[in-house]
C-alpha positions as a printed Julia matrix, in Angstrom:
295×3 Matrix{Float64}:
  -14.73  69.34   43.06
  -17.72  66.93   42.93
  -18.22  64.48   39.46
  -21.62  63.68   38.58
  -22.57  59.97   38.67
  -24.93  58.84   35.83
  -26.97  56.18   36.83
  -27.11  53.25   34.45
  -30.97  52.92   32.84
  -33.02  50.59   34.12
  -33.36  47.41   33.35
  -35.97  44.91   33.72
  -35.31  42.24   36.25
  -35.36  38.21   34.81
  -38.15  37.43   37.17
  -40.43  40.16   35.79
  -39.68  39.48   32.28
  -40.35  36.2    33.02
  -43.42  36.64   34.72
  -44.72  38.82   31.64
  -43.66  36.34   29.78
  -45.61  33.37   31.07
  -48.95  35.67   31.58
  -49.67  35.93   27.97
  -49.61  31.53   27.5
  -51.3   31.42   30.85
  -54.25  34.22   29.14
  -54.23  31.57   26.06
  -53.99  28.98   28.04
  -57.56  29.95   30.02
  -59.73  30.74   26.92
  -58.56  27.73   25.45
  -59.71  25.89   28.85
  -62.8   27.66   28.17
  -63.87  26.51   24.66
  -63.06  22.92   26.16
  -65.21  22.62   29.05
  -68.17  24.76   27.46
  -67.76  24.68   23.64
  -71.68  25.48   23.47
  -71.46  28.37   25.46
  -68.62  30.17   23.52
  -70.95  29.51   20.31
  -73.79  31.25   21.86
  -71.59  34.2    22.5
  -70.23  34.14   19.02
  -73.45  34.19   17.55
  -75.48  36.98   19.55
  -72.32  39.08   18.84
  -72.22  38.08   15.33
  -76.35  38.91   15.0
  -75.6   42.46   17.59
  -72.72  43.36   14.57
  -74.92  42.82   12.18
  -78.0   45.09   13.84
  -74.71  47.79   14.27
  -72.95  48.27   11.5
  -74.08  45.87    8.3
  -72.31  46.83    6.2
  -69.34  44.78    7.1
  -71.02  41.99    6.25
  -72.58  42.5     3.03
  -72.27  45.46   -0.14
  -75.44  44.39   -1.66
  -78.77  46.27   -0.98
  -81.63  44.92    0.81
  -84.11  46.62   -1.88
  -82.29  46.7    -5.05
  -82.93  43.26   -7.19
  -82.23  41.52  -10.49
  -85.42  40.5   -11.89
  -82.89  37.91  -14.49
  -81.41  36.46  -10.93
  -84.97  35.77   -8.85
  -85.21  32.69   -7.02
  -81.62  32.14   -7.26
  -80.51  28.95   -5.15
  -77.71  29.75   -2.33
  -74.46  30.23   -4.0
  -70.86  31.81   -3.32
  -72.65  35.27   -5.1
  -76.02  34.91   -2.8
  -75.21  32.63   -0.1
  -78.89  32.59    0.89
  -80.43  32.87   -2.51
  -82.64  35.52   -3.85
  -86.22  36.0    -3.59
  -88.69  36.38   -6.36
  -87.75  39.89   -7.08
  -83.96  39.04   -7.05
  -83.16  40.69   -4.33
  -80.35  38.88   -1.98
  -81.57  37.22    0.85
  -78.49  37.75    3.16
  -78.31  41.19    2.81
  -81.89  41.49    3.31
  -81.76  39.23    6.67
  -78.38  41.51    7.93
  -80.19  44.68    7.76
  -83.33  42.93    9.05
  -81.43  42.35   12.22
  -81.32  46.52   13.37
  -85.1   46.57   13.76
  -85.79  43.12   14.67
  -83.29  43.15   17.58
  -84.22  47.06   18.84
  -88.08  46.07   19.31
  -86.77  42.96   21.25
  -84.56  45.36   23.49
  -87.29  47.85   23.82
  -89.49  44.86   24.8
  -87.79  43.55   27.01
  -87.4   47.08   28.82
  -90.46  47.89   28.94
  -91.25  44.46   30.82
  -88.38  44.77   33.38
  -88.79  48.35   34.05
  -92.54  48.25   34.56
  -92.87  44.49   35.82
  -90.37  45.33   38.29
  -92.04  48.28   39.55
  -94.8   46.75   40.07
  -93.52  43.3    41.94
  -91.06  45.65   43.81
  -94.42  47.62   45.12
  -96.77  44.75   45.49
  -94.17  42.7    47.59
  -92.93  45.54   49.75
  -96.55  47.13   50.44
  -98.23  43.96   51.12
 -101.64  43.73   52.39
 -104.62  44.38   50.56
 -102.62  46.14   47.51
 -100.45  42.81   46.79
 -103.82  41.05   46.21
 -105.1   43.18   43.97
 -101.86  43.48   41.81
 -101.55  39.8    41.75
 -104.89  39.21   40.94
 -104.38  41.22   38.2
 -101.02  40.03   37.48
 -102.3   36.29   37.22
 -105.28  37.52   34.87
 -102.61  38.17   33.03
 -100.39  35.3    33.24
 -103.58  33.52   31.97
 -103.01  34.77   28.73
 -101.0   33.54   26.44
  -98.59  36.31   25.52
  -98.47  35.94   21.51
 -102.06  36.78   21.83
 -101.96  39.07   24.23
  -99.02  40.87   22.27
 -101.51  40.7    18.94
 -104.73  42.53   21.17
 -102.31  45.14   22.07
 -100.23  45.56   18.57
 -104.24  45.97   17.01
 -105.11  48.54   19.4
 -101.65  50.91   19.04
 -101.08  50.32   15.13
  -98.93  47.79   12.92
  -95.18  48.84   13.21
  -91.9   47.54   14.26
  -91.98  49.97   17.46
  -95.42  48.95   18.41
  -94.94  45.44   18.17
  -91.6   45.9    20.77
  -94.41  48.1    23.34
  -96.93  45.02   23.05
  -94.59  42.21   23.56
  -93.56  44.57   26.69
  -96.61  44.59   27.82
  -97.3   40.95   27.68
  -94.26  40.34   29.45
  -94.72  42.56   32.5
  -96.61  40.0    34.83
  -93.4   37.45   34.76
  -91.47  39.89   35.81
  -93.54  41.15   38.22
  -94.27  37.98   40.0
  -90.36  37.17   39.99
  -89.75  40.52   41.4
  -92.28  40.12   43.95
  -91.51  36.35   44.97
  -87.86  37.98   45.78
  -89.29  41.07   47.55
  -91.15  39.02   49.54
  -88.08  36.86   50.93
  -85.57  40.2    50.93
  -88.04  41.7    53.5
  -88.06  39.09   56.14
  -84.19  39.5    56.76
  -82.59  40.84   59.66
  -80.82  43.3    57.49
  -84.09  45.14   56.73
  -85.61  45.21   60.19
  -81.82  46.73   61.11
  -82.56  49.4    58.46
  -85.95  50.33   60.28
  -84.87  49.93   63.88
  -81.75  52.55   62.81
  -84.19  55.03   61.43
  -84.69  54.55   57.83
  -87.75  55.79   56.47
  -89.7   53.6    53.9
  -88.47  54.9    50.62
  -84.61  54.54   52.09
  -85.27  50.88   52.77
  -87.0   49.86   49.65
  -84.07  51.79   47.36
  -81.06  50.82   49.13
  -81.78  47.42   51.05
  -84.8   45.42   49.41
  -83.94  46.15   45.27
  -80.77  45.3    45.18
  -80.9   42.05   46.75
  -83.52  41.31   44.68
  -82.81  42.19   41.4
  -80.61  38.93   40.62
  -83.39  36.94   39.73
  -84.93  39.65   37.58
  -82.01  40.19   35.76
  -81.48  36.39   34.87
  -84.88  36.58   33.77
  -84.5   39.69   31.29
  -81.54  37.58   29.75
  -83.85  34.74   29.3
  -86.87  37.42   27.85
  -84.44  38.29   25.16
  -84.93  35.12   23.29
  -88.84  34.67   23.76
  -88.76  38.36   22.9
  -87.03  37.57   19.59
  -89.46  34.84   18.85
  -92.35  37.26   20.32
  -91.53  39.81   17.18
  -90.23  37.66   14.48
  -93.88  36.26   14.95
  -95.7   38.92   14.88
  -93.56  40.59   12.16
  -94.46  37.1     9.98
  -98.1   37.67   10.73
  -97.85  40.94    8.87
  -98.02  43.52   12.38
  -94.55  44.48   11.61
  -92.97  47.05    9.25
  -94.68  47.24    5.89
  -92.63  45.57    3.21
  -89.88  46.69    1.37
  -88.58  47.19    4.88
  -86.44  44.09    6.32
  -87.21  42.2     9.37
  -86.32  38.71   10.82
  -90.3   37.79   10.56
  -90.91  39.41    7.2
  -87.83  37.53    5.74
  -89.22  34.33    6.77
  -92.9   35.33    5.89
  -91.85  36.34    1.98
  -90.64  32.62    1.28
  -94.21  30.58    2.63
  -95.97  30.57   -0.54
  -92.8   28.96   -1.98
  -91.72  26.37    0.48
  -92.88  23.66   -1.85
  -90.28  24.99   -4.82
  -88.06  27.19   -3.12
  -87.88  26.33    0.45
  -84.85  28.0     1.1
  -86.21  30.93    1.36
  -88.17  30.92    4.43
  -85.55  28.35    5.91
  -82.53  29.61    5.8
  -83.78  32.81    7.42
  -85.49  30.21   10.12
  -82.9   28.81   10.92
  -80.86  32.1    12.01
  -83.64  33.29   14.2
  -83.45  29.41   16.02
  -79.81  29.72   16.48
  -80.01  33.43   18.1
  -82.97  32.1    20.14
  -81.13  29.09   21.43
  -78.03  31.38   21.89
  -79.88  33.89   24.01
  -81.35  30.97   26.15
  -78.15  29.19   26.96
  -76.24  32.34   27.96
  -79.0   33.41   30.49
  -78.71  29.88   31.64
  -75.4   30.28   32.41
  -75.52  33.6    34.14
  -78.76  32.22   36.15
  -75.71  29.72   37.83
């Protein structure tokens, strides 16, 4: 007659729980060593996420409504109840600048989209085809780059319409040509390598090469570049939302917030300042954290 052994439950070995055991302090111990050596960079990140939170759900940040006012409470000063003050209708300037940040920061995505996708396309062509078509494009490309794009962006925003959506297509549009001369400036070295002249001698037709070999080995620099659009695309809107091409008031946007306080600066100057002064800190943000993913 045969007795069944039970085998004792498993245990966790020493080593293991101590190897668990030092991973979590060794996890602490390398975002701590990040704050240290690049304290700047870890506020950039903190405050693009805090501004993207704010364009996705913001109501977490603030109860009050961005239309509503108290016509007793207008021109407030900043305070613990209206951190930012209110404007002249009462309304709170916070809340107002939160739900601002939805359409301010979709026209700068769409923007920059529209310049990477198209700009790309076009350098990508230009530099690959070569020859007689390259001049052209560039010529056309540097007619453009002689342009300054605010203007450029306000020719294009007159033609479509005022809106927040056509103010995102017109900074795109201004900002195709520096993409498409990065693009192209890549294309051109990507093409000379022994890797491409490999694809042709093995039988790859012209479309094969251009997909598989020559874009992605060039689209580094492009995609440092789109990080470093985000903040001139920011500043790009915000502008031409202050100018009045943006979304018709009561509607919130970065520009418009800062726009509503300029008759004021002399007697309430928070009101165009404070909101200033969060579109400069997402701007500098932007630009330091495409400077360190351009390392």
């Amino acid at each position: 007659m045969t007795t069944l052994e039970i085998a004792p439950p498993a245990t966790v070995s020493a080593p293991e729980r101590n190897h668990d055991e030092r991973r979590r302090p060794a996890t602490v111990r390398r975002v701590a060593t990040a704050v240290v050596r690049a304290p700047g960079l870890v506020a950039a990140w903190l405050v693009v996420v805090t501004a993207i939170l704010w364009a996705l759900a913001p109501t977490w940040f603030t109860a009050k409504s961005p239309f509503d006012g108290d016509p007793d409470a207008s021109f407030a000063p900043p305070s613990l109840a209206h951190p930012f003050g209110t404007d002249r209708l009462g309304r709170d300037l916070l809340a107002r600048l939160i739900h601002g940040t939805s359409a301010t920061l979709s026209a700068t995505l769409l923007a920059v989209l529209v310049g990477f996708v198209v700009g790309s396309a076009v350098g990508l062509l230009s530099g690959f085809v070569r020859g007689r078509t390259d001049s052209v494009v560039m010529r056309f490309v540097d007619v453009l780059l002689a342009v300054p794009g605010l203007l450029l962006a306000m020719t294009v925003v007159t033609a479509l319409g005022y809106g927040t959506m056509n103010i995102a297509l017109a900074v795109g549009i201004s900002a195709i040509a520096a993409f498409a001369r990065v693009m192209r400036s890549e294309v051109l070295k990507v093409v000379q390598s022994d890797y491409v002249e490999a694809a042709y001698g093995s039988g790859a037709g012209f479309g094969r090469v251009m997909l598989r070999h020559v874009l992605p080995n060039s689209a580094s620099a492009v995609l440092s570049l789109a990080a470093l659009e985000c903040g001139a695309a920011i500043l790009a809107v915000a502008a031409l939302g202050f100018l009045g091409y943006g979304a018709p008031p009561p509607q919130p946007e970065w520009g418009l917030a800062v726009s509503e306080g300029r008759d004021y600066l002399a007697t309430y100057p928070w009101i165009s300042i404070l909101p200033g002064i969060v579109i400069a800190l997402v701007v500098l943000s932007t630009n330091r954290i495409s400077k360190s993913l351009g390392k």
